[in-house]
N, C-alpha and C positions, 0 to 999 in steps of 0.2 A: 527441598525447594532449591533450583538453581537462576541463575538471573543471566541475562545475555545483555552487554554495553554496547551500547552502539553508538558511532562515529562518523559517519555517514560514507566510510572507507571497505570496512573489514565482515562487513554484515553476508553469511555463505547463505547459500540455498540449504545445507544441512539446518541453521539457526532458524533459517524464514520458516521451514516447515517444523523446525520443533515449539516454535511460539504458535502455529497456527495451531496445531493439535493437542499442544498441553498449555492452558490458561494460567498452570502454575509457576512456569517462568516467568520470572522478575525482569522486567526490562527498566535500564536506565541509560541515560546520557551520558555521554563521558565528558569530562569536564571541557575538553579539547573542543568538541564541536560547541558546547554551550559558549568558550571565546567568540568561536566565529559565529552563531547565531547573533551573540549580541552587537559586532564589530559590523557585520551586515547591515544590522536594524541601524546602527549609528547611519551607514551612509545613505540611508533611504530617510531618513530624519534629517540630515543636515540638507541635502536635496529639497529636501516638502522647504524649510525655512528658507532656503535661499533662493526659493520663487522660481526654481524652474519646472518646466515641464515632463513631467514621469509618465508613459503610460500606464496606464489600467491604474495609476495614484493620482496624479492630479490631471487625469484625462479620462475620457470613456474609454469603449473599448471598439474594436474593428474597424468601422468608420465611421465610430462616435470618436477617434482618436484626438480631432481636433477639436474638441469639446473640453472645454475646462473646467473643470468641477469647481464649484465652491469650496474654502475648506471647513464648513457645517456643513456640508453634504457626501463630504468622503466616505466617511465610517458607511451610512447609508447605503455608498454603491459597491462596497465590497459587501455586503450583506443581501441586497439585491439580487448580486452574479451571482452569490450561492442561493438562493430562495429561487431565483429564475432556471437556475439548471437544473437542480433536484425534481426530477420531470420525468425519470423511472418507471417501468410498469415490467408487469411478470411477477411471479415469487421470488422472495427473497434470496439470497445466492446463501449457501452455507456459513455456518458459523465460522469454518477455516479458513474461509476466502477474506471475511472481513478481515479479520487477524492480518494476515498474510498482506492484504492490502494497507491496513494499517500501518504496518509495524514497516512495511517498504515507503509508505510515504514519509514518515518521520526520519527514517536513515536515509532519503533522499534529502529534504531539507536539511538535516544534519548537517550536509556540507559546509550550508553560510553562505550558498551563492543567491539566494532566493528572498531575501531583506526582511522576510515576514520577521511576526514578534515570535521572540524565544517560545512564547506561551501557547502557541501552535502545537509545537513539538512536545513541551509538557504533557498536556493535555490528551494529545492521541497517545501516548504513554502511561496515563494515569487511567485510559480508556481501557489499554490494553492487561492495566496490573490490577484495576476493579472488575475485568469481566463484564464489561459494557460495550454492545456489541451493535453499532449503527444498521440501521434494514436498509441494504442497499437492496434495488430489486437487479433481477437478471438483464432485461435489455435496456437499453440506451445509452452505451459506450458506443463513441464514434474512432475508436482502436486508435493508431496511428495518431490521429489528429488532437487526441487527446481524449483519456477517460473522465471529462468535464461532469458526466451525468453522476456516475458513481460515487465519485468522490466527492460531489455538491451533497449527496447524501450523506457521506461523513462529516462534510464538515455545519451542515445543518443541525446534528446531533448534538456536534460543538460546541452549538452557538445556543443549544437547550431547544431545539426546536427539534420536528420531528419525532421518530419512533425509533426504536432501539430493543433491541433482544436482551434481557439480563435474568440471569438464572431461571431461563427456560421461558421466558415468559415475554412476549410484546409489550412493552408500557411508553408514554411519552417519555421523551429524553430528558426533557426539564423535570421530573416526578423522579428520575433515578439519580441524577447530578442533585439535587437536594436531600435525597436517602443518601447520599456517599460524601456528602460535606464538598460538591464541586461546584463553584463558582461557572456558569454559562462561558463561552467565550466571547470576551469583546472587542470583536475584530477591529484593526486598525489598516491606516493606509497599507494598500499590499496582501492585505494577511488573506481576505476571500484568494483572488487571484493566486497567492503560494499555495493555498489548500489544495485547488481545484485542477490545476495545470500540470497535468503528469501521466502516466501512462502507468499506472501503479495495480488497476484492475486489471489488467491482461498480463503483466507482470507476476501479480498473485497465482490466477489460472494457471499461467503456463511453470511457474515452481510447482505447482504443487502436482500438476497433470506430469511434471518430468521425475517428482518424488515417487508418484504413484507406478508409472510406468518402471521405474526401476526396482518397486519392491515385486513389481510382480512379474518382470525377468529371474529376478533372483527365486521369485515362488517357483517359478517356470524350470528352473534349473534343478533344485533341488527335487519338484517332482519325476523331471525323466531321467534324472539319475537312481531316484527309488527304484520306478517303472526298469527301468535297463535292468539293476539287479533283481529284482523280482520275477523277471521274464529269464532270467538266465541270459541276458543280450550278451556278445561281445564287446569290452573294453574297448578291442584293436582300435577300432575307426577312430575312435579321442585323442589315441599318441599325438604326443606334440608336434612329433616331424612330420606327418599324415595333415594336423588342420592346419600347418604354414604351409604347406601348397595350396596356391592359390591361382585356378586355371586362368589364362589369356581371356581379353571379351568375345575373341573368335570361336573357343573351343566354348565356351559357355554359351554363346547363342547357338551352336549348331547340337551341342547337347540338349 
């Protein structure tokens, strides 16, 4: 069993795709980002008490901005945003992709810049070291602008709502957090908002489509190197000082 720490710093595309394909890596925190998770949540707490105005915390969101939320109705509208986005349809995306998206949203909040509760990041951690696997479906990322749909899927799971993959099997999220002794998440000012605000589903794809594609260069290599000696080919054309030539764009478009 090996474990990978994450910091919201040092996390490679080697580690993304070894957590997404082997469930048996241990993922933890390092102590460093757990400071800044908690040093964040302080200044979004002392903000909420000292009466000003936060968006998407004590405001709505787009052009509900000038909208002030109650604070008995906070909790409420970050549970809302995510219950309103999670709006998915298509098959599910594989079990790597969750992973993958997972384990980048966590080392994303990691940093501290994002004010949500530490317990965010626990949690898709304790997601990722139980083998608990949110059903995100394939379409309704708006790319660019934010993977809001996808990720309103994770973080619904979170929150015990929702469906979830775990040892091979679809069952409600709330039914598998109670078989693993895991408390729902009870999101606070902020904390939908940090979940949901990221680009972390096209982030997953495209690790792991850049994984893919280089193991199978390397498959690619290794078979016309067979093929060559097994056909009797010539070596020559591989010499080193043969493939540094590198013709002009003149001589290439008229070849």
């Amino acid at each position: 069993m090996t474990s990978l720490v994450i910091d919201g710093r040092s996390l490679t595309i080697e580690d993304t795709g070894r957590v997404a394909w082997d469930p048996s890596v241990v993922v933890e925190l390092s102590a460093t980002a757990r400071g800044a998770l908690e040093a964040s949540r302080r200044v979004i707490d002392q903000r909420i008490a000292a009466g000003e105005r936060v968006y998407g915390v004590t405001t709505g969101f787009g052009r509900l901005a000038e909208v002030t939320i109650a604070p008995e109705d906070r909790a409420a509208l970050q549970r809302n945003v995510v219950r309103s986005h999670a709006a998915g349809f298509g098959s599910p995306v594989p079990r790597e992709v969750v992973r993958a998206l997972m384990l980048l949203r966590a080392n994303a909040l990691a940093h501290g810049h994002s004010g949500c509760s530490p317990r965010c990041v626990e949690l898709l951690i304790e997601f990722l070291n139980h083998g608990i696997h949110p059903v995100v479906p394939e379409f309704g990322s708006v790319g660019a602008s934010g993977d809001l749909v996808p990720l309103s899927h994770v973080a619904l799971a979170l929150m015990g709502e929702g469906e979830v993959e775990h040892k091979g099997r679809i069952v409600p999220a709330f039914n598998v957090l109670a078989e693993r002794g895991l408390a729902p998440l009870q999101l606070m000012e902020k904390d939908g908002l940090a979940l949901i605000n990221g680009t972390q589903f096209c982030s997953a794809l495209g690790v792991l489509a850049l994984i893919e594609a280089e193991r199978a260069l390397d498959a690619l290599e290794v078979a016309g190197a067979m093929s060559l000696d097994a056909l009797k080919g010539s070596p020559g054309p591989f010499a080193p000082e043969i493939q540094a030539v590198r013709p002009h764009v003149g001589q290439a478009e008229s070849a």
